[in-house]
N, C-alpha and C positions, 0 to 999 in steps of 0.2 A: 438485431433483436427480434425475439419472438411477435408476431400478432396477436399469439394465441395467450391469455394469460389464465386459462379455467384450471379450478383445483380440479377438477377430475381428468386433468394430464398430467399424472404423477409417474414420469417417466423420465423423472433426472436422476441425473448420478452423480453429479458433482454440486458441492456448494462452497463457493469461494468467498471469502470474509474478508474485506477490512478491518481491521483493527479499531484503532484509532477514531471514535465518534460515530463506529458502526456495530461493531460486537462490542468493543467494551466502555459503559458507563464514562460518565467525565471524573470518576476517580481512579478511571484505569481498572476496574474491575468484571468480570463477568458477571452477569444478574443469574443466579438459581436456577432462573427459569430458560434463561437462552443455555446455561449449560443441560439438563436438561433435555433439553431438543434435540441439543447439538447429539447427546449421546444417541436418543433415539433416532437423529439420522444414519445415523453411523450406524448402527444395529440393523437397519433397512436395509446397510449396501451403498448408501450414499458415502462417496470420499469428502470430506470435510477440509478443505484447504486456508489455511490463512496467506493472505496476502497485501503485505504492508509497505511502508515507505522505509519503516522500521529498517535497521542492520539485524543478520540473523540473529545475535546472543542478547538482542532485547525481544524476541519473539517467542524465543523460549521456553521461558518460562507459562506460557500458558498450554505446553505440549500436554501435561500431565493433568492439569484440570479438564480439557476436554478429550483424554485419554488418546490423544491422538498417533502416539508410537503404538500401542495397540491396535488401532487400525490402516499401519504402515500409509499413515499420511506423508503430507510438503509441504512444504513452507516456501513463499514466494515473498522477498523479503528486496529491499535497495528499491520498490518501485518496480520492479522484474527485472532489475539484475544480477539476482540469483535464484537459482531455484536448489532446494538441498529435502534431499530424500531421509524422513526421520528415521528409518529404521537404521541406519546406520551412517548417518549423520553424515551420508554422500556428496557434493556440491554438485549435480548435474548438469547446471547452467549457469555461467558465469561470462558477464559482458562489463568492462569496464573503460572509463573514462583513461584518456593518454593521462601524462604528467605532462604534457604540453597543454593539453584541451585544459585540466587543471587551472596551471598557470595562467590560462590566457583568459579565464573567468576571475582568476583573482584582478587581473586587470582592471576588467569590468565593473569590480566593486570598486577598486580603490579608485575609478573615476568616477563613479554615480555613487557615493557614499551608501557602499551598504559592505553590510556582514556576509563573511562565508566558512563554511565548517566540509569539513570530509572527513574520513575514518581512516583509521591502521590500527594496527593491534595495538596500540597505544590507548584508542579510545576516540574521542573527538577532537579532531585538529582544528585549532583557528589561533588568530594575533588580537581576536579583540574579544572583549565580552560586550553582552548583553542581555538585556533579561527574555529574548529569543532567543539564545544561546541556549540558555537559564533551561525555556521549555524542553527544549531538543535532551537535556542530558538528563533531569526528570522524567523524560518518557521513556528513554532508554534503558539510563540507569548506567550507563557506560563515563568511565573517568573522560573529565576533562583535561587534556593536553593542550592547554594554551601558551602558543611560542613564541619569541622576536619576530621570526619570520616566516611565514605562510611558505614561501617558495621553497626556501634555504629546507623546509624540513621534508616536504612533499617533494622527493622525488624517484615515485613510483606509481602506478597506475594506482587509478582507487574507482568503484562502483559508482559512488555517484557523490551529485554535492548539494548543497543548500544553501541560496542566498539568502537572508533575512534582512528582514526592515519591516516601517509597521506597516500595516495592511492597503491603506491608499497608495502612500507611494512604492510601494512592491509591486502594486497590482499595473501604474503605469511601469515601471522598471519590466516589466513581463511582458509588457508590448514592445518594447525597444529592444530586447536581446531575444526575444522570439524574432523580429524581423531581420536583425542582422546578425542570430545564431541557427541558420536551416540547418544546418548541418550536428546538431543537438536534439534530444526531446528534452521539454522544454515541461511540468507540470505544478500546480499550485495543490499542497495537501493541507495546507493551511491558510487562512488567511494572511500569513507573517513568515510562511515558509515557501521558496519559492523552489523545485527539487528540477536537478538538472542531470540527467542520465547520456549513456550515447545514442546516436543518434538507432531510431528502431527499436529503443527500446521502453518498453510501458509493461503495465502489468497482461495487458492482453497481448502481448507478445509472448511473453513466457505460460502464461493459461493457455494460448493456444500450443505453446509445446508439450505443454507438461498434459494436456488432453490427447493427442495426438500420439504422446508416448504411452498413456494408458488405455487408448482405445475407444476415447469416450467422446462425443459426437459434440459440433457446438450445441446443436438443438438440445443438448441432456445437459447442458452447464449454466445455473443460476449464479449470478454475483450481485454481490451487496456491497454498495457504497454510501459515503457522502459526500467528496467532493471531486476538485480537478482529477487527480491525480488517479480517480478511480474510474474517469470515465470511458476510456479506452475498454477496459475491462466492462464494465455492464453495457456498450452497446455493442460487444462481441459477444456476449451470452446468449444461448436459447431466451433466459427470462431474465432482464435485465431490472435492479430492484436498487431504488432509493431508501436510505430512512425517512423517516419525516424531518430532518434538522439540516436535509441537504444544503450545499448554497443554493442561495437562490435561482440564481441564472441558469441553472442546470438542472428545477425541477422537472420540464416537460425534455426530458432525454433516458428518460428510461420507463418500461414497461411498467413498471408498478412502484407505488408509493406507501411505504408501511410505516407503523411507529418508529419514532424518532428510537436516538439510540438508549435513551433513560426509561423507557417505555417497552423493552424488550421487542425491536422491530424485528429481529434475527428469530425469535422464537413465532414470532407472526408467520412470516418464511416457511419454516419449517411446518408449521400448523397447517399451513393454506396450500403449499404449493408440494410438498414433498407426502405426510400423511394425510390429505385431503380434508383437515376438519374445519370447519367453519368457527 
């Protein structure tokens, strides 16, 4: 991360989003005023990237509000397991979990009682419900495929997975398959969501590809987060930028700390660090 954090270094080019408790409101909406910004970055020169834990066709839809096929933006989407080029809905980066790696985390759950979901063109795979389930297919918006059996239907590689449980005990559950899964990355987007990619891959793996394909320096990349899952990516940015509603443990890990996400933190961003205004 940057040392430097003064508005009158306005020599970024990229600004990477979370989703999720970061650009958009707890009703899932964009605020006026962060779209807005968002356009006037975009009009600067600045690339506007979203990058989520989201599956690509729940990200979608917010291409057109912040006109982002107009300014032949990307979507970083699984966590950075994929990366897809909206001008023509290209996949350029794609890293996904075996059907063994799969299977071998369903284990995992059915021996420490917890929940797990993965995707196929179906929608969202799992054998059990929940009302963490519940969240995942409301933020998406993707059908629920719930089947007899997790294994018997999975068997093909998938991007990534999600364990759920509530928040205490997931958060122990996260220490014990962090220590006996090295060979995974391992990230928390939720207090109740615990997301599991292959191993190398976070969102700042794919930022720094998706930067390196367009030419654009870390020093010139701001990212905006709130929690685990984001944090690879903000302390790989030139300016690495909190909302105010971060988790906790992980407010003092990034450069700057701005309004939460109900507060338009994303339009503060843009204010301060991209057109210099106070």
């Amino acid at each position: 991360m940057s040392t430097t954090t003064s508005s009158t270094d306005l020599n970024y080019k990229m600004l990477v989003l979370d989703l999720d408790d970061t650009l958009l409101r707890d009703d899932h909406s964009i605020s006026e005023r962060n779209r807005k910004m968002l356009l006037k970055a975009q009009e600067k020169g600045v690339k506007v990237v979203l990058a989520s834990g989201r599956p690509t066709p729940a990200m979608t839809q917010y291409i057109e509000t912040l006109q982002l096929d107009k300014y032949d933006s990307y979507l970083i989407s699984f966590n950075g397991g994929m990366v897809t080029s909206i001008r023509d809905n290209e996949v350029i980066f794609e890293q996904s979990l075996t059907k063994e790696e799969i299977h071998s985390l369903h284990d995992f759950c059915k021996v420490n009682d917890l929940h797990i979901i993965t995707y196929s063109d179906k929608g969202v795979i799992s054998e059990t419900e929940s009302e963490y389930i519940d969240v995942e297919i409301k933020l998406t918006g993707l059908p629920h495929h719930k089947v007899p059996c997790f294994k018997s239907e999975v068997q093909t590689s998938a991007v990534k997975c999600i364990l759920l449980e509530n928040p205490d005990y997931l958060k122990t559950m996260e220490t014990k398959l962090k220590a006996e899964r090295t060979d995974l990355s391992i990230a928390r987007s939720k207090p109740f969501f615990l997301e599991v990619m292959p191993q190398g891959i976070d969102k700042a793996a794919s930022l720094e590809l998706l930067s390196n394909m367009l030419g654009i320096q870390q020093s010139e990349v701001i990212a905006v987060g709130n929690a685990g899952n984001d944090l690879s990516m903000v302390e790989y940015a030139g300016l690495g930028v909190w909302v105010d509603n971060v988790t906790p443990e992980l407010r003092d890990k990034a450069d700057v700390i701005v309004a939460s996400n109900m507060e338009d933190g994303v339009a503060e961003v843009v204010e301060r660090f991209i057109l210099g205004e106070n």
